[in-house]
N, C-alpha and C positions, 0 to 999 in steps of 0.2 A: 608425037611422044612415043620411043621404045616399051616394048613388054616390060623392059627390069624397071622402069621407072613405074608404069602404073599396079605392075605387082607391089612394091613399096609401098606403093600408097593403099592399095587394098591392107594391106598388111598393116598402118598405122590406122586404116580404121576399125581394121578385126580388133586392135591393143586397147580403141576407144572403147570398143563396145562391149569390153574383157573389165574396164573400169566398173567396179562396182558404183560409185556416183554416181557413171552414168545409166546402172542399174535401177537405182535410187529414183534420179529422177524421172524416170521412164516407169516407176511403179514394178518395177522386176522385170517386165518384159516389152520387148522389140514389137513396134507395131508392125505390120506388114506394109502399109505405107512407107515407113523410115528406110526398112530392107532395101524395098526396092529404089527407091529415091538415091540411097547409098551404094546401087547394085548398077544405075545409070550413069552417076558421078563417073565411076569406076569404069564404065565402058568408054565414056566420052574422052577421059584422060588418056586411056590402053592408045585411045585411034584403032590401031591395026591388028588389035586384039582378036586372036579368032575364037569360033564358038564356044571350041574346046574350049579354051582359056577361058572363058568367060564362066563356064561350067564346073571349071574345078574350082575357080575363084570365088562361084557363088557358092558349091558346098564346103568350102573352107571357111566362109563365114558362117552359114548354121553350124557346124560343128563348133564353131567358136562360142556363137551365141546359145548351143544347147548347155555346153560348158560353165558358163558364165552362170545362166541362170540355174544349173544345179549346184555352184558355189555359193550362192546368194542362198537358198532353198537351205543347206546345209547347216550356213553358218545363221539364218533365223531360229532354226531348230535347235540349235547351241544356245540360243540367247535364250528360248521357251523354256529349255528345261534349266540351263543356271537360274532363272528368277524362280520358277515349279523350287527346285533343293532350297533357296534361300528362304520362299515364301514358308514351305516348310519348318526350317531351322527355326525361324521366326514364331511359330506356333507351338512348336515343341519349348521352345524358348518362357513363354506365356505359360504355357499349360506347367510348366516347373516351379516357375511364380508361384500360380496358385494352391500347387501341392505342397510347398512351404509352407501359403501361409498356412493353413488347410493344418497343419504337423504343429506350427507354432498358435494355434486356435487349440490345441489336442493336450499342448504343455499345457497351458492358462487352464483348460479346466481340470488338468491332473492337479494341479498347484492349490486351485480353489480348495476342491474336493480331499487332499491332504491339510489344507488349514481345516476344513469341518472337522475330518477324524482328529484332528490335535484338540479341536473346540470339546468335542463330543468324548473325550477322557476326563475330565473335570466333572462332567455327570457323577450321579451317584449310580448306585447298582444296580436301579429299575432301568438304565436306558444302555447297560454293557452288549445285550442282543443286539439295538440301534446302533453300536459301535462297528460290532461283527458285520453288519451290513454294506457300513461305511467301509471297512479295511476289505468286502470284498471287492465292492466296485471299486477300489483303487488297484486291486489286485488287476476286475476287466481291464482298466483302462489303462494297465501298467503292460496288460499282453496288448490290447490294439494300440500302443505306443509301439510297441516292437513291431508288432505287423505294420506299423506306416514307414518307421525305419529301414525295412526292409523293402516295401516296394518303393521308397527312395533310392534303394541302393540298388535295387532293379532299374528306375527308371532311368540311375544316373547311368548304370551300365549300358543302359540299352543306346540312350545318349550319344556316350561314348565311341561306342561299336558304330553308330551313326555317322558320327564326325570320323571315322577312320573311315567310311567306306565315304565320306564327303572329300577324303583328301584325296583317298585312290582313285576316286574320279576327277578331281582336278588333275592329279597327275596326267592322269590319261589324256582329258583335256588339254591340257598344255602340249604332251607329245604329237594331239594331232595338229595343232595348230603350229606346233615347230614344223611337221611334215609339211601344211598348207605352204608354210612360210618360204621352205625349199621349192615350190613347186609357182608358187605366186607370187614372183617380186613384188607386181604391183601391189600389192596387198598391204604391205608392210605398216602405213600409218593405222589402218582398222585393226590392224593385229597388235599395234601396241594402246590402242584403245581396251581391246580384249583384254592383256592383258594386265592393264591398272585395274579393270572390271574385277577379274582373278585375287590383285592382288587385295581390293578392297573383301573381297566374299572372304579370304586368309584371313584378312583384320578381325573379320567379325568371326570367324572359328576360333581365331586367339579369345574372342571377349567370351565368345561360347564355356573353353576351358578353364577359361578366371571364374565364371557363372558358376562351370563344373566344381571347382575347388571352394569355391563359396559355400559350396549346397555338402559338400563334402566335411567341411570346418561342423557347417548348423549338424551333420547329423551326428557330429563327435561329442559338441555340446548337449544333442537330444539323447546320446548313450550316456554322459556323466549323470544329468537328471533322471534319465533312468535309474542310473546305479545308486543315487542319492535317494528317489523314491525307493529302492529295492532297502537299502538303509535303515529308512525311516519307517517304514509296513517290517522290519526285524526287529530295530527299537521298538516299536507300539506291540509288540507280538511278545516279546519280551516283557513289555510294561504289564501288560495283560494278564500275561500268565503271570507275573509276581503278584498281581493283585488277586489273583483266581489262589493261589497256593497260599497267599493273607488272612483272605478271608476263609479257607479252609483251618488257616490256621486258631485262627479265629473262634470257626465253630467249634471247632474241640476245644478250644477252654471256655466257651460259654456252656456247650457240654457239660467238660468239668466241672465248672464252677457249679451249674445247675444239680451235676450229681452230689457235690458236695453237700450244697447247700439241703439238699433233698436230707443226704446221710443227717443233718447236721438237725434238719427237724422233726426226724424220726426220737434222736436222741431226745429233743429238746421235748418231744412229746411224752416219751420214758420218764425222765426227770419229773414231768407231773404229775402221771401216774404214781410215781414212787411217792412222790413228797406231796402227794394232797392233801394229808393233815395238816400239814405244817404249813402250803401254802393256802390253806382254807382259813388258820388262826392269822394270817400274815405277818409272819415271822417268816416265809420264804419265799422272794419273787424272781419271778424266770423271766425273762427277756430276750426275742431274737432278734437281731439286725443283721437281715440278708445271711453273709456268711462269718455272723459271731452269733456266738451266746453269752450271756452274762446271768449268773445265779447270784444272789446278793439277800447272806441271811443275818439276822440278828444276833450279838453275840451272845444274848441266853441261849440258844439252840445247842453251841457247841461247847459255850464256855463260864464258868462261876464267874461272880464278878474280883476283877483284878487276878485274875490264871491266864496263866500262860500253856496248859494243857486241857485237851480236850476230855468234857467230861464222859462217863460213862452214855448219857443220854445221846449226847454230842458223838459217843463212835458208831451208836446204831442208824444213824442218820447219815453218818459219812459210810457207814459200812452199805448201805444200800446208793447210795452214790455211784460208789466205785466201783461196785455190779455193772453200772452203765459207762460210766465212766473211763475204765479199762479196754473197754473195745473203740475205743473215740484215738484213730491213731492218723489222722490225717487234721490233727488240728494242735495246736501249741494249746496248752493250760495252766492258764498265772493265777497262783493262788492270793491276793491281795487281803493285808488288813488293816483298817482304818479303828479311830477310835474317836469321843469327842474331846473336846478342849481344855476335861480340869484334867490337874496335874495330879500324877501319881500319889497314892499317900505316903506318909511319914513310912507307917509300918511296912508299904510293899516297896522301898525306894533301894532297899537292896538286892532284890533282885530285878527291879526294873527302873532306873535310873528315870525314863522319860517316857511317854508314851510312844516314843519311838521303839524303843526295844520289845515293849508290851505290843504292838502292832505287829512287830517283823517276830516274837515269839510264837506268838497266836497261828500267824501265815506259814511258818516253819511246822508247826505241831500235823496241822494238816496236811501240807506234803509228806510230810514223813509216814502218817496213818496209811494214806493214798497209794504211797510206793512201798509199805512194808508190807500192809496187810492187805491194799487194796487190789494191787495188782497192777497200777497204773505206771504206764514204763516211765524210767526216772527220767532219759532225755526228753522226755514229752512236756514236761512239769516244772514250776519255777516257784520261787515264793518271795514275798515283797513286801513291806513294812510302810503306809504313809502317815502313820501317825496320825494328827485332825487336821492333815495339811488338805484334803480333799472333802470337804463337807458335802451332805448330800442334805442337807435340814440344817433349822438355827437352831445355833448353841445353845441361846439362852431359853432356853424349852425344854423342860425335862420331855416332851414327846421328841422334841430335834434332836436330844441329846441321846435320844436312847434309839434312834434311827440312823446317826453317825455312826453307832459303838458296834459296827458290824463286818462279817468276812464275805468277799467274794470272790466267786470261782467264772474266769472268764477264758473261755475257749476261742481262738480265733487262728486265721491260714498260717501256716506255718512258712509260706514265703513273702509275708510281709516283713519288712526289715523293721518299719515303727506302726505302730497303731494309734487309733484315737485314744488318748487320758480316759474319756469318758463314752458313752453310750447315752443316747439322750432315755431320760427315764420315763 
C-alpha cells in the first residue's frame, strides 16, 4: 500500500473522529486505547510508512481530536445557557402572573371599600366622621393603586428590555453558529436542530409579548377604575359638602326660628303684664304655639253690644296693646272677628245687614286704632270678618254664646303662605 493511499485513509479517520456522534458516543472524549488502535490500523495500511510520517500523521490526529472536542465543549455551553435564558423567561413569566393577580386582589377591595363609603352616606350625622375615614382609606388605597400600576409598568418595562436583550443574543447566537456552519460541514444536521431549538425559544418570546400586551390592556383597564374611583371620592366629596353647607343651612334657620320664637315670647310675656286685669277677669286669653301667638278677647272689652266701633274703654286696652304691639315687625298680624249665631236686630239691620258685616266692622275698627294711633305698620296688619261661621263654644248657652261674640289678634311668620284656621285652645 502507497503513502497517498494510507494518508487518505488517516484522513477519513481524522473526519470520523471530527463527527460529533462519534463524539457522543464516546461520551466526548477519545480514549487512548481507540487512538492508538486507530494509530496501528494506520501504520499497517501505510506498509512503508516512515517514522516521520507516522509522526505527523499521529499529531494531525490530536490536533483534530483537540478540535473536536472544544467544538462539543462549545456548543454544550450554548445549550446550558439557551435553557439558564428560557429557564429564566419562564419565571419572570410566573412571577407577572402573580403581580396581576396581586393588582386584580387590590381592585376587588378598592371596589368593596367604595360600596361601604356609598353604604355609609345613608347614615345620619352621628357617623359623617365614619364616612371621612371611609373616603380616606379609599383615598390610601386609590394612591397604592397607582403605586402597583406603576411597578407594573416598571416590571413590564424591565420585561421588555429583557426580551430585547433575549433577541440580541439570539442574534448573536445565530451568527455564531452561521460562522460554525461555514467552518464545519459536517455539522450541518445538529445545526438545523439548533436551530428549530432558536426557532421554538422565538415562539415563546412571541407568546412572551402577547403576555406583554395583556398585562398592558389589565393596566389600562386598572387606570379607567382608577379614574372612575377618582370620580366617585369627587362625587361623595361633593355630596358631602352639600350636606355639610344643608345642614349649615339648617342651623341658621333653626337659629332664626329659635330667635324669633324667643322675640315672640318676650312679647307674649308683655302682653300679660299689660293685660293682667283683664286676663285675671277672663275676658283676655294669650296663647303661644311655638312660633304664633293668638290673643282672643271678649267683645265687652272692646265693644257695646251690636257696635261696630270701639268703645272708650275698649281704646285704653288696644292703646296699651300697641305699645307692644308696634315693635312686633317680624311677624304678620290678623285682626279676626267672630260673633255668635242670633241674627242682627230689626233696629241695627241698617247698618249691619248680617253678622257678617258686624264681624268684619268690629275687625276693621281695630286695625284702623292699631295703625292710626297705635303705631303699628299698616303692611304688617290685616283685618277679617267670620261672622259665627267659626265657633269656639255652643250656641245654645248664653255662656257659649258670649264666648263666640269675640275679637282676636293673631301674630304669626310672615313667610308662611297659609296658616292653621285655628290654634288648638
Amino acid at each position: 500500500m502507497d503513502r497517498g493511499r494510507g494518508r487518505r485513509l488517516i484522513r477519513e479517520l481524522s473526519d470520523e473522529l471530527d463527527d460529533p456522534r462519534m463524539l457522543r458516543k464516546g461520551g466526548g472524549h477519545m480514549k487512548p486505547r481507540d487512538f492508538a488502535v486507530i494509530v496501528m490500523c494506520a501504520a499497517l495500511f501505510t506498509g512503508c510508512v516512515t517514522s516521520a510520517t507516522h509522526k505527523d500523521a499521529v499529531d494531525e490526529l490530536a490536533a483534530m481530536r483537540k478540535a473536536s472536542e472544544q467544538m462539543a465543549a462549545e456548543f454544550d455551553s450554548f445549550k446550558e445557557q439557551a435553557a439558564a435564558e428560557l429557564g429564566a423567561l419562564q419565571q419572570d413569566k410566573s412571577r407577572l402572573a402573580n403581580e396581576l393577580q396581586a393588582v386584580q386582589a387590590a381592585e376587588q377591595q378598592v371596589r368593596q371599600a367604595l360600596d361601604e363609603t356609598n353604604a355609609s352616606l345613608n347614615r345620619e350625622q352621628e357617623i359623617q366622621e365614619d364616612l371621612r375615614g371611609e373616603i380616606a382609606k379609599l383615598q390610601n388605597a386609590h394612591e397604592q393603586l397607582q403605586r402597583m400600576n406603576q411597578e407594573v409598568k416598571e416590571e413590564r418595562d424591565l420585561l421588555l428590555t429583557q426580551i430585547e436583550d433575549l433577541q440580541n443574543q439570539t442574534k448573536d447566537l445565530a451568527a455564531k453558529l452561521d460562522a460554525k456552519q461555514s467552518q464545519l460541514a459536517t455539522q450541518r444536521q445538529d445545526q438545523q436542530r439548533v436551530m428549530g431549538d432558536n426557532t421554538s425559544l422565538l415562539d415563546r418570546i412571541a407568546r412572551l409579548q402577547k403576555l406583554v400586551g395583556e398585562l398592558e390592556g389589565d393596566a389600562a383597564r386598572a387606570r379607567q377604575e382608577r379614574d372612575l374611583l377618582a370620580a366617585a371620592l369627587q362625587e361623595k366629596g361633593d355630596l358631602l359638602r352639600a350636606q355639610e353647607a344643608e345642614k349649615g343651612r339648617l342651623e341658621q334657620e333653626r337659629a332664626t326660628k329659635e330667635a324669633e320664637i324667643e322675640r315672640l315670647t318676650r312679647t307674649h310675656a308683655e302682653l300679660t303684664r299689660s293685660l293682667q286685669d283683664e286676663i285675671a277677669k277672663g275676658d283676655i286669653r294669650i296663647r303661644q304655639v311655638r312660633d304664633r301667638l293668638r290673643i282672643n278677647m271678649v267683645d265687652r272689652v272692646l265693644f257695646d253690644s251690636g257696635q261696630g266701633y270701639v268703645k272708650p274703654a275698649g281704646l285704653k286696652v288696644l292703646k296699651r296693646m300697641s305699645a307692644i304691639l308696634k315693635n312686633v315687625t317680624d311677624k304678620q298680624i290678623r285682626i279676626e272677628g267672630h260673633t255668635d249665631n242670633v241674627p242682627i236686630g230689626v233696629k241695627l239691620q241698617d247698618r249691619f245687614p248680617t253678622n257678617w258685616e258686624l264681624s268684619t266692622a268690629r275687625a276693621t275698627s281695630v286695625v284702623r286704632y292699631l295703625t292710626e294711633k297705635g303705631g303699628v305698620v299698616p303692611a304688617n296688619i290685616s283685618a277679617i270678618g267670620y261672622a259665627e261661621t267659626r265657633p269656639v263654644a255652643d250656641n245654645e248657652t248664653e255662656e257659649g254664646r258670649r264666648a263666640n261674640r269675640r275679637i282676636e289678634i293673631l301674630l304669626y311668620p310672615k313667610d308662611l303662605s297659609e296658616i292653621a284656621d285655628h290654634v288648638d285652645q
